[in-house]
N, CA, C and O atoms as CSV, one atom per row, in Angstrom:
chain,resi,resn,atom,element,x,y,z
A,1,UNK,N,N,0.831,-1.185,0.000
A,1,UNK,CA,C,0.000,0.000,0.000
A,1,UNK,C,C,0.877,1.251,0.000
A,1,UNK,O,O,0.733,2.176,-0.799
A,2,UNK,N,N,1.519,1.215,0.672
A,2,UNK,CA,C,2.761,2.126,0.927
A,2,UNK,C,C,3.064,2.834,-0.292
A,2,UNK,O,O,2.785,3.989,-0.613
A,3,UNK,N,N,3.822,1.732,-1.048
A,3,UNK,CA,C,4.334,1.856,-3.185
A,3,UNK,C,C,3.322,2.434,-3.515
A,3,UNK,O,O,3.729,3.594,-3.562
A,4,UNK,N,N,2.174,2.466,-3.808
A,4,UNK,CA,C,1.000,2.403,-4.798
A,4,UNK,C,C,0.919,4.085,-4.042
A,4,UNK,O,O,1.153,5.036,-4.788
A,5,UNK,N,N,0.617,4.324,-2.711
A,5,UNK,CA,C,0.205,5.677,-2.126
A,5,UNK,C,C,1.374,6.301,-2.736
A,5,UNK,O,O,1.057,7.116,-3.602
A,6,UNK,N,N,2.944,6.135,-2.501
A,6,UNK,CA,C,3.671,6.748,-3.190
A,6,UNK,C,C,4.293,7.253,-4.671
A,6,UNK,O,O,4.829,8.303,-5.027
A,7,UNK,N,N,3.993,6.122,-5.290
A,7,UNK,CA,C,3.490,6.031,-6.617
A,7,UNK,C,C,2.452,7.680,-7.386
A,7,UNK,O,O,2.717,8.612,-8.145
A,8,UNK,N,N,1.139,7.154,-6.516
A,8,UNK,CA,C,0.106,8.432,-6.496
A,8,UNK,C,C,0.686,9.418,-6.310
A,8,UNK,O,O,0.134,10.353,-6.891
A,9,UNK,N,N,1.651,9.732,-5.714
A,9,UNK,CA,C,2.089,11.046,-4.620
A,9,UNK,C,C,2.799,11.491,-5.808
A,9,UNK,O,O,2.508,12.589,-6.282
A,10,UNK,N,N,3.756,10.719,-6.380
A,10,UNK,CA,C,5.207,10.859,-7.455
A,10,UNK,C,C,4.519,11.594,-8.781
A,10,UNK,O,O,4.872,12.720,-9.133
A,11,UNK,N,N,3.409,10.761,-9.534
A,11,UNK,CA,C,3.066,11.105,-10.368
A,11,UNK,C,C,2.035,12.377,-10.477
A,11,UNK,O,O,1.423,12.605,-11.520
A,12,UNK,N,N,1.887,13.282,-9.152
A,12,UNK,CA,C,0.945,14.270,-9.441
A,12,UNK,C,C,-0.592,14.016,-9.902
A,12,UNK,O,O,-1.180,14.980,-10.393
A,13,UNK,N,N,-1.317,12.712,-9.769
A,13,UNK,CA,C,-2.197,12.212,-10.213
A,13,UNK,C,C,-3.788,12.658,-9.766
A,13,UNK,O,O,-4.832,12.337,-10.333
A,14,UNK,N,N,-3.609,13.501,-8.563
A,14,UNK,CA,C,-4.764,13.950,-7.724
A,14,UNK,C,C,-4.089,14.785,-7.062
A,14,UNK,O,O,-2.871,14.948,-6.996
A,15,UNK,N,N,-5.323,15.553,-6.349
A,15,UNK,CA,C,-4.690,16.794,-5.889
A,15,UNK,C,C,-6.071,16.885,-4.404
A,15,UNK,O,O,-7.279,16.964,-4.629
A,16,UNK,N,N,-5.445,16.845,-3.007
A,16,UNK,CA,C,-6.565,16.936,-2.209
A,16,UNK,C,C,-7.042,17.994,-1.601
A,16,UNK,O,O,-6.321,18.937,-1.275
A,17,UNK,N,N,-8.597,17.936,-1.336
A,17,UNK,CA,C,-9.237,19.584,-1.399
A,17,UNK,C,C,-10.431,19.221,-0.840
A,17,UNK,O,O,-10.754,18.076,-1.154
A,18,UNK,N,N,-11.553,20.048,0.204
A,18,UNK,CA,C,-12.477,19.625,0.517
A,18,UNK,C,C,-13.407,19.539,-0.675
A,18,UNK,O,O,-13.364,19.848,-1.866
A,19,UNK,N,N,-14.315,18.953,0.214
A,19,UNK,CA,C,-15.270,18.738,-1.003
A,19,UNK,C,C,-16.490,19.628,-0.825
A,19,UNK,O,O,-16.975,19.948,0.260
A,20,UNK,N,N,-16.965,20.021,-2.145
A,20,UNK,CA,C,-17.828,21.265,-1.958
A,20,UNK,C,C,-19.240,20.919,-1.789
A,20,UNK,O,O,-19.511,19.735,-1.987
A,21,UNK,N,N,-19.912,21.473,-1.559
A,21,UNK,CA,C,-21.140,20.717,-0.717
A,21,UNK,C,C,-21.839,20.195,-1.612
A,21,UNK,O,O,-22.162,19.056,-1.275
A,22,UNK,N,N,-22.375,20.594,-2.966
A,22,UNK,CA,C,-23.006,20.414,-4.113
A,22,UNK,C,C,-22.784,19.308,-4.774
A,22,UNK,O,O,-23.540,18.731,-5.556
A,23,UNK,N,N,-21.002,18.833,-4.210
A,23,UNK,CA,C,-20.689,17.279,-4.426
A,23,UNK,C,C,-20.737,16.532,-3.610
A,23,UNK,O,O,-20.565,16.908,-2.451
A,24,UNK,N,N,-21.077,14.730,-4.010
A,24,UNK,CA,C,-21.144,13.524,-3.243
A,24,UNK,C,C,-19.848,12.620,-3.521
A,24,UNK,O,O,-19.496,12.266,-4.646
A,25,UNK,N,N,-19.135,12.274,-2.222
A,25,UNK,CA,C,-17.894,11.326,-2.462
A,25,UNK,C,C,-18.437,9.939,-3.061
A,25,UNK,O,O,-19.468,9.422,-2.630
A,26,UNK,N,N,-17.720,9.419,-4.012
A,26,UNK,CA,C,-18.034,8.505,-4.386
A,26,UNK,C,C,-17.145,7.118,-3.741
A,26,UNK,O,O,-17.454,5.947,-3.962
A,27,UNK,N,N,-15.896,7.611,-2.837
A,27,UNK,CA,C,-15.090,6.540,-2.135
A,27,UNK,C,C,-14.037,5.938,-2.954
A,27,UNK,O,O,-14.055,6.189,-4.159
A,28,UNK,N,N,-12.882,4.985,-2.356
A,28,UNK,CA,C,-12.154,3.742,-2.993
A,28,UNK,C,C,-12.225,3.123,-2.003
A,28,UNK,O,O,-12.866,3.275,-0.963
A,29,UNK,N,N,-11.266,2.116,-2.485
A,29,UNK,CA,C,-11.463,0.568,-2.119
A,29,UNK,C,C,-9.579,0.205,-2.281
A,29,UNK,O,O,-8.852,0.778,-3.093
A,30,UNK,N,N,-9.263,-0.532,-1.598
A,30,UNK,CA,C,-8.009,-1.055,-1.848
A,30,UNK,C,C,-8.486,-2.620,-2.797
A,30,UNK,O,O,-9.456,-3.376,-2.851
A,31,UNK,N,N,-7.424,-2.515,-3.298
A,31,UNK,CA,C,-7.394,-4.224,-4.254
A,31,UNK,C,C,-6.226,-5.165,-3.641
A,31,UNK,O,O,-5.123,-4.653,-3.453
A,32,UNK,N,N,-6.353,-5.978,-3.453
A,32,UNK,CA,C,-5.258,-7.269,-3.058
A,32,UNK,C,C,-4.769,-8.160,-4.043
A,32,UNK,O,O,-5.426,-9.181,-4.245
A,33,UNK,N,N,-3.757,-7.965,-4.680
A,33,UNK,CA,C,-3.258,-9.243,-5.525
A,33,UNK,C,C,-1.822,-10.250,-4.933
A,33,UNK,O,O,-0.804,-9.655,-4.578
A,34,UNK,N,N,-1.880,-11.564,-4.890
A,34,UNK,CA,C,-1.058,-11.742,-4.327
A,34,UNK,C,C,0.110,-12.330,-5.645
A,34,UNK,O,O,-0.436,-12.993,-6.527
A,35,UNK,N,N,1.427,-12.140,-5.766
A,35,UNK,CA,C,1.878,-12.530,-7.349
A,35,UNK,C,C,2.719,-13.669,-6.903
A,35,UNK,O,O,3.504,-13.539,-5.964
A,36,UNK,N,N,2.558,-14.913,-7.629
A,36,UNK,CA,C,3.128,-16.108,-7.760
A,36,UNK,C,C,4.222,-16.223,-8.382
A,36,UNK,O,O,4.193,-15.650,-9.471
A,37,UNK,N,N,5.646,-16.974,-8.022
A,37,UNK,CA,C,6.492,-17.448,-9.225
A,37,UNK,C,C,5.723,-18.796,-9.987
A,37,UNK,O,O,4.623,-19.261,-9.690
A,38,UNK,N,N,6.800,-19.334,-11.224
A,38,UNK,CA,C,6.774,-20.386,-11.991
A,38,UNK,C,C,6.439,-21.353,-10.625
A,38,UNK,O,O,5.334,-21.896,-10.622
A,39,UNK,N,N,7.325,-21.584,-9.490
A,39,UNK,CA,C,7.409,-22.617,-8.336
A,39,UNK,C,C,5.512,-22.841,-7.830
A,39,UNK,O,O,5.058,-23.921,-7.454
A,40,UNK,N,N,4.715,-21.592,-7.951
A,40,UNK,CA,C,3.802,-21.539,-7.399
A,40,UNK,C,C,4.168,-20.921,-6.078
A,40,UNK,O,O,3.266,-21.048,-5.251
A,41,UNK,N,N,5.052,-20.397,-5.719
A,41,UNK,CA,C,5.600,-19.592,-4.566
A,41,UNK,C,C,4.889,-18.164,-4.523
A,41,UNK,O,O,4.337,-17.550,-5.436
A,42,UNK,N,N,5.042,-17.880,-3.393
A,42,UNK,CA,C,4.671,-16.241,-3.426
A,42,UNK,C,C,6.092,-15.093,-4.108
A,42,UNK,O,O,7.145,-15.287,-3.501
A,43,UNK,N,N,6.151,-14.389,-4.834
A,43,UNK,CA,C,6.860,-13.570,-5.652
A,43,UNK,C,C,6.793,-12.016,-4.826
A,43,UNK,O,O,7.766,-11.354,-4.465
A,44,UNK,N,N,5.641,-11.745,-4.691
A,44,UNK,CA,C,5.139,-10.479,-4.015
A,44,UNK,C,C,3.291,-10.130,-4.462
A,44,UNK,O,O,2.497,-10.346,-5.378
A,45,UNK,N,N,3.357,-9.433,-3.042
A,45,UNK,CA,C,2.022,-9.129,-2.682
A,45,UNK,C,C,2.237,-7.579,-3.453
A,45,UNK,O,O,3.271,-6.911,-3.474
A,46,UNK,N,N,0.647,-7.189,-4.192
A,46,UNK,CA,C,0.506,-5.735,-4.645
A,46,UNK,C,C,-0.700,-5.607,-3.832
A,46,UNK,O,O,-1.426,-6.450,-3.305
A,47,UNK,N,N,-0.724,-4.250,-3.871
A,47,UNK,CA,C,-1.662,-3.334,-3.781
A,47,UNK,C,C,-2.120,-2.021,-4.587
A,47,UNK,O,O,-1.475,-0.973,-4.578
A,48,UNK,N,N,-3.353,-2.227,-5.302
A,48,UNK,CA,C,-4.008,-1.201,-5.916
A,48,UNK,C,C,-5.591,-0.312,-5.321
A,48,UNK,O,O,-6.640,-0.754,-4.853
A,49,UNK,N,N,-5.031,1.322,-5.670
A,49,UNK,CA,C,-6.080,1.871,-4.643
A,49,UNK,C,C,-6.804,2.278,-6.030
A,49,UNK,O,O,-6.148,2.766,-6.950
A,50,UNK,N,N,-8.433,2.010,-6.142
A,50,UNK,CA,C,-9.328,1.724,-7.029
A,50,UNK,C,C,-10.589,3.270,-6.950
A,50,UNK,O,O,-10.356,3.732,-5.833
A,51,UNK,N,N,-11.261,3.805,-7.343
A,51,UNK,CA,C,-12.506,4.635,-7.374
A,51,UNK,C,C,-13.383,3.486,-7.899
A,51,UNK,O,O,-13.312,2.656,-8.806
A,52,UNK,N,N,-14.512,3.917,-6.607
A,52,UNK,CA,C,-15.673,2.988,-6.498
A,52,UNK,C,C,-16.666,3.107,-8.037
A,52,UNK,O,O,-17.839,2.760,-7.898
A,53,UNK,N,N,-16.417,3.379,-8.863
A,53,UNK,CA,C,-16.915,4.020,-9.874
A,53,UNK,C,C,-18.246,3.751,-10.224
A,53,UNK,O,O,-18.969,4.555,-10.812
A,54,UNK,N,N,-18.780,1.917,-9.642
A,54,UNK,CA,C,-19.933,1.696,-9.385
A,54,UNK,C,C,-20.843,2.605,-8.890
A,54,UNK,O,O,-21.921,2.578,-9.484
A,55,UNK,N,N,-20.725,3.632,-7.732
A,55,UNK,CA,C,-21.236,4.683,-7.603
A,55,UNK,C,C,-21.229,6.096,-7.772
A,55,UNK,O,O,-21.464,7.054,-7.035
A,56,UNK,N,N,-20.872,5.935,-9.025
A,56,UNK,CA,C,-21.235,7.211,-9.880
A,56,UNK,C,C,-22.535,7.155,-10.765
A,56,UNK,O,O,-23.109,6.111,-11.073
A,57,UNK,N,N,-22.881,8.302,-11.095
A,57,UNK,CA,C,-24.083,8.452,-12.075
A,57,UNK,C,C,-23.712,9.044,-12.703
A,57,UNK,O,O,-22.849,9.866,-12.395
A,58,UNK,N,N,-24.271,8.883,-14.087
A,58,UNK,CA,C,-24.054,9.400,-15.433
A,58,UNK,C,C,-25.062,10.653,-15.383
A,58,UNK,O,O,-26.166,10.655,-14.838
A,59,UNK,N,N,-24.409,11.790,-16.114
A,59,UNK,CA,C,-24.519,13.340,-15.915
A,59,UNK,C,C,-24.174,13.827,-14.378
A,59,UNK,O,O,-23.798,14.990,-14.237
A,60,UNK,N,N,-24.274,13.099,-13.390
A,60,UNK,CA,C,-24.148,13.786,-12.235
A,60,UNK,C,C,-22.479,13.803,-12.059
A,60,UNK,O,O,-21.910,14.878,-12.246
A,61,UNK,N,N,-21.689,12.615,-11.700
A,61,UNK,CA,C,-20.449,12.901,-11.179
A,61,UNK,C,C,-19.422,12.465,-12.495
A,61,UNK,O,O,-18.201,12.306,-12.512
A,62,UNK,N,N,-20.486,12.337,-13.623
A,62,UNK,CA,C,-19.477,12.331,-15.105
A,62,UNK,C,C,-19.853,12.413,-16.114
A,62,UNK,O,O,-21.075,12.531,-16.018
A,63,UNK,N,N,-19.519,12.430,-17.257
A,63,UNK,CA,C,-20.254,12.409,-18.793
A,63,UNK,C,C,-19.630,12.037,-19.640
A,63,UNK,O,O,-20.022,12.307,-20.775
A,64,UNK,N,N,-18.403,11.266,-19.472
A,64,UNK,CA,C,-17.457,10.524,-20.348
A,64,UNK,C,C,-17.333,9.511,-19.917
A,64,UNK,O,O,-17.510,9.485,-18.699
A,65,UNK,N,N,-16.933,7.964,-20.679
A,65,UNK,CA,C,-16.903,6.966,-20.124
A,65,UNK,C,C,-15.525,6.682,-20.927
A,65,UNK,O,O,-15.448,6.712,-22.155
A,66,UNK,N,N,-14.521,6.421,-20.109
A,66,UNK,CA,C,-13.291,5.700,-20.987
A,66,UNK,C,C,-12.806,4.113,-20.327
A,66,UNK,O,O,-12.772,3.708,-19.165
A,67,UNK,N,N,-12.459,3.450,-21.645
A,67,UNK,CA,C,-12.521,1.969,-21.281
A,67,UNK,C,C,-10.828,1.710,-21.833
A,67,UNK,O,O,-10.612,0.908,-22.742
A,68,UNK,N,N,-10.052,2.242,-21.377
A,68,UNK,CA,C,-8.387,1.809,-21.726
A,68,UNK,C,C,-8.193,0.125,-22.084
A,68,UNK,O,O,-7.131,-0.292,-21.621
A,69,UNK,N,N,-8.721,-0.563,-22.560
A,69,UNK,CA,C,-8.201,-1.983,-22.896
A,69,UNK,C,C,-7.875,-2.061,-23.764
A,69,UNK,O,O,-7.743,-0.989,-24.356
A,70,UNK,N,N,-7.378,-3.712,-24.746
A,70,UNK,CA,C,-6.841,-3.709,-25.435
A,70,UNK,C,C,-7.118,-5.187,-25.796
A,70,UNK,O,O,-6.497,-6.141,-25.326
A,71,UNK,N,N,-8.189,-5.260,-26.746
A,71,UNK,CA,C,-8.794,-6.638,-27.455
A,71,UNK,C,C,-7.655,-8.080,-27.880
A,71,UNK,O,O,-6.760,-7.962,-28.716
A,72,UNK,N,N,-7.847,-8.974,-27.352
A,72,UNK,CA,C,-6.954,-10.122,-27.995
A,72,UNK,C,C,-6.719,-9.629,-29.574
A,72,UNK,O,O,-5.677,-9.485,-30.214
A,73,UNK,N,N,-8.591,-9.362,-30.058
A,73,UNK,CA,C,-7.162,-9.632,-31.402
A,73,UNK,C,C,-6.504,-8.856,-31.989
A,73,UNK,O,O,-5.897,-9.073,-33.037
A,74,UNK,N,N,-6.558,-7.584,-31.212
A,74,UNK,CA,C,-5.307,-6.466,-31.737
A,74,UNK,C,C,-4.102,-6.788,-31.126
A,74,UNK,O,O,-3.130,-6.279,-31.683
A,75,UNK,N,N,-3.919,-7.315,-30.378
A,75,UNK,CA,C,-2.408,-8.346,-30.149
A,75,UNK,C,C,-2.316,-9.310,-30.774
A,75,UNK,O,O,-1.155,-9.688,-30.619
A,76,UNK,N,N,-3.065,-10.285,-31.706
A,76,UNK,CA,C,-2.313,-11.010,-32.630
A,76,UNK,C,C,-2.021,-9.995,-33.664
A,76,UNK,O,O,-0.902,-10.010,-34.177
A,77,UNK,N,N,-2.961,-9.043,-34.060
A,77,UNK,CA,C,-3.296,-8.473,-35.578
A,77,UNK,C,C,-1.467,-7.533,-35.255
A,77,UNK,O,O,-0.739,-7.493,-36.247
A,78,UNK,N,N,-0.922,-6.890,-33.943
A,78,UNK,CA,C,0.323,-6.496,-33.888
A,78,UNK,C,C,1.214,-7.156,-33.844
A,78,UNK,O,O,2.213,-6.449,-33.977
A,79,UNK,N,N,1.548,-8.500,-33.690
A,79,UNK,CA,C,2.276,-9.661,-33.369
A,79,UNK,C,C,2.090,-9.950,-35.271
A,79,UNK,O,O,2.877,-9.596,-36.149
A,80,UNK,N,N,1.340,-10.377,-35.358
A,80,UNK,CA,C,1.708,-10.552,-37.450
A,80,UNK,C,C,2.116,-9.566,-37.882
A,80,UNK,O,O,2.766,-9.833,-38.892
A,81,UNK,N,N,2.097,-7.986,-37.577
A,81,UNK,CA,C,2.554,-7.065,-38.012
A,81,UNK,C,C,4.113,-7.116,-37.933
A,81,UNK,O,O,4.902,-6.869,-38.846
A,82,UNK,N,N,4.347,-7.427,-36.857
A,82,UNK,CA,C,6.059,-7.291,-36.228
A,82,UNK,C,C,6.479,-8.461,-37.232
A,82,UNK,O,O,7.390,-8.295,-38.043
A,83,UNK,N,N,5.717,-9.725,-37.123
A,83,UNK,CA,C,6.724,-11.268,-37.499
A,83,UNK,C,C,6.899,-10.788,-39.214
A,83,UNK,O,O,7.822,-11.141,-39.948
A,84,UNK,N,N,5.608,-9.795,-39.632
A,84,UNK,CA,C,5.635,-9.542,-41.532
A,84,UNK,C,C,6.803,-8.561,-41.921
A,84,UNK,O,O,7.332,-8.323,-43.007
A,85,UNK,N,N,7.112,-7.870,-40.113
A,85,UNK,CA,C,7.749,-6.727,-40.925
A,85,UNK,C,C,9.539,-6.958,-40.291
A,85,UNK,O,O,10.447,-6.151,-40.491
A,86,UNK,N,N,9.661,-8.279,-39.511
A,86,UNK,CA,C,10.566,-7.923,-38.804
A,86,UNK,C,C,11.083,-7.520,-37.777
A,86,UNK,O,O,12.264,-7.734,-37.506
A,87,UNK,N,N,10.099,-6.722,-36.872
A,87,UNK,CA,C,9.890,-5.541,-36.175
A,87,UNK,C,C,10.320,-6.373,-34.821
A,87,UNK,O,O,9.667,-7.297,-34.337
A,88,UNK,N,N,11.343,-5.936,-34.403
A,88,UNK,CA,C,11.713,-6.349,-32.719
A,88,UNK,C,C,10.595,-6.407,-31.929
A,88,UNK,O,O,9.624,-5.864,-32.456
A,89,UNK,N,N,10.379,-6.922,-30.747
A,89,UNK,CA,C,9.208,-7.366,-29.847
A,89,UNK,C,C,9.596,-6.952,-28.620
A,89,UNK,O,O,10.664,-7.541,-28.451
A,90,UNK,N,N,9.417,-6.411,-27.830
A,90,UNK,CA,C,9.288,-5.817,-26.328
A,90,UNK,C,C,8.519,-6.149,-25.486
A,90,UNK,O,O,7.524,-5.432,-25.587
A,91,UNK,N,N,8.337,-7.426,-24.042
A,91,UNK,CA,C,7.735,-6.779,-23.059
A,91,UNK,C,C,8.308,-5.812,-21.878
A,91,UNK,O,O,9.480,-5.576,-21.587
A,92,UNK,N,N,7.069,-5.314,-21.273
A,92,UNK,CA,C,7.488,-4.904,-20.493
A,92,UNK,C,C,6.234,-4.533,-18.785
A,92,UNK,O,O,5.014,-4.552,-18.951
A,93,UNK,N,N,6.679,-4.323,-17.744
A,93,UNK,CA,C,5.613,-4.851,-16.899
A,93,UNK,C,C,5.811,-2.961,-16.341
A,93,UNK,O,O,6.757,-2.237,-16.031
A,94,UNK,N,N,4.069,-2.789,-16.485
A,94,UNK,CA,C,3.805,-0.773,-16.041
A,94,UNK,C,C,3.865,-1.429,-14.781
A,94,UNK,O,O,3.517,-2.573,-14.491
A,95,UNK,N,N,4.418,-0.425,-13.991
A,95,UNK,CA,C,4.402,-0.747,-12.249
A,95,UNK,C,C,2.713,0.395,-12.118
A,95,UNK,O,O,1.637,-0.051,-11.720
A,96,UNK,N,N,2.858,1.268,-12.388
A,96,UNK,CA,C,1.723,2.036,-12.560
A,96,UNK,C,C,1.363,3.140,-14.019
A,96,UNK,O,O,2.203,3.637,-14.770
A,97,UNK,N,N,0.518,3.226,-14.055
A,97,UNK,CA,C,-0.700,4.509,-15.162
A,97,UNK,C,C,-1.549,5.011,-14.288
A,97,UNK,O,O,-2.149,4.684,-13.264
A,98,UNK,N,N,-1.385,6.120,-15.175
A,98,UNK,CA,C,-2.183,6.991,-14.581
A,98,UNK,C,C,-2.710,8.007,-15.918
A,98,UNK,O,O,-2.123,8.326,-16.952
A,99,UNK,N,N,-3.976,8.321,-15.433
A,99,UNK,CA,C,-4.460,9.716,-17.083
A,99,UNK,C,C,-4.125,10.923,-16.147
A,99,UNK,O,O,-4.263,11.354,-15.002
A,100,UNK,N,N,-3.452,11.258,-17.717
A,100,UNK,CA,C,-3.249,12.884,-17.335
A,100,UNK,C,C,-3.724,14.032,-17.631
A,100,UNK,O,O,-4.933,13.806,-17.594
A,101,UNK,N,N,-3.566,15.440,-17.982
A,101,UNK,CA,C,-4.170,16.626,-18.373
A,101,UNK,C,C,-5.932,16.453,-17.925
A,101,UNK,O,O,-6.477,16.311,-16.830
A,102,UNK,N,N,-6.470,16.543,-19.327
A,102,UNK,CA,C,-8.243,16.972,-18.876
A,102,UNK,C,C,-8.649,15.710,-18.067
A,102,UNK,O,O,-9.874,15.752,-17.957
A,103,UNK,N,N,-8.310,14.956,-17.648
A,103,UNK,CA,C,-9.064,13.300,-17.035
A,103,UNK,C,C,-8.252,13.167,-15.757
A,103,UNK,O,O,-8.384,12.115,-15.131
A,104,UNK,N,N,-7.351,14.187,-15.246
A,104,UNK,CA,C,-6.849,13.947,-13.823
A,104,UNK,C,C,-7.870,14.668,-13.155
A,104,UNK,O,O,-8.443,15.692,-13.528
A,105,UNK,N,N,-8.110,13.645,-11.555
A,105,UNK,CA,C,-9.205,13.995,-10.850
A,105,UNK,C,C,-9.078,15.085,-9.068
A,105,UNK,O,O,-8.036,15.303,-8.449
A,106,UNK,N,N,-10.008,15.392,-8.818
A,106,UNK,CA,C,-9.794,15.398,-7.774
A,106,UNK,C,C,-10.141,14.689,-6.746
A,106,UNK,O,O,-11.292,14.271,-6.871
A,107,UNK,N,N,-9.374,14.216,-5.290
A,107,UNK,CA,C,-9.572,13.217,-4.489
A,107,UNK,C,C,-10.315,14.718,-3.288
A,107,UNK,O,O,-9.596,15.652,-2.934
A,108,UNK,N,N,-12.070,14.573,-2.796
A,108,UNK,CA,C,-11.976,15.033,-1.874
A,108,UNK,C,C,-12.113,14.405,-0.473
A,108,UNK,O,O,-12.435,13.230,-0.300
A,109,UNK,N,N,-11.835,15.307,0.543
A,109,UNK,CA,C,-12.027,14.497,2.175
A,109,UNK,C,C,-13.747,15.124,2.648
A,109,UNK,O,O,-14.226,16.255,2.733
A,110,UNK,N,N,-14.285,13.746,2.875
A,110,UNK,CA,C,-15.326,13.909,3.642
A,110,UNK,C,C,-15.266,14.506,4.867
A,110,UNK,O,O,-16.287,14.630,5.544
C-alpha cells in the first residue's frame, strides 16, 4: 500500500481539497493481488487503490466513459505485423498509469 500511495504522490495524479457541498464522495477501495512465481511460490504481494466508480451516475459525477483496454485480437493483428515486418518485440511490466491533463481527478475528504 505504501508503493501504490507513493506512486500516487510521485506522479501528481490527484490533488486533495475539501469537497464542496453540491458534491457527493463517491469513495475507494483497496485491491489485493497476491503474485506467484513459476514454483507456485509467493513472488510479491501488490496493492491497488481503485474509485468505487460503481457509484457514480451518469450526468451527475461524469459524462465521459473511458474503457483503456486492449482486445486479444489487436495483439495477434500487432504480433503478425512485427513477425511480416521484422519488427523487434518488447515486453514490459507498467508498475503504474495513470491519465493525465483533462481526465486527472480530484480526491476530496469527507
Amino acid at each position: 500500500m505504501d508503493v501504490e500511495i507513493a506512486a500516487i504522490g510521485k506522479n501528481n495524479t490527484w490533488e486533495l481539497m475539501d469537497l464542496p457541498k453540491v458534491q457527493r464522495s463517491i469513495g475507494v477501495k483497496w485491491i489485493y493481488k497476491t503474485k506467484l512465481n513459476e514454483s507456485g511460490e509467493v513472488d510479491k504481494s501488490k496493492a491497488l487503490l481503485v474509485v468505487k466508480g460503481y457509484n457514480q451516475e451518469y450526468g451527475v459525477d461524469h459524462k465521459e466513459v473511458f474503457t483503456p483496454v486492449i482486445r486479444l485480437d489487436t495483439i495477434g493483428l500487432m504480433l503478425a505485423l512485427a513477425a511480416q515486418n521484422n519488427w523487434p518485440i518488447y515486453q514490459l511490466d507498467v508498475k503504474s498509469a495513470f491519465w493525465h491533463g483533462e481526465l486527472q481527478e480530484h480526491i476530496y475528504v469527507d
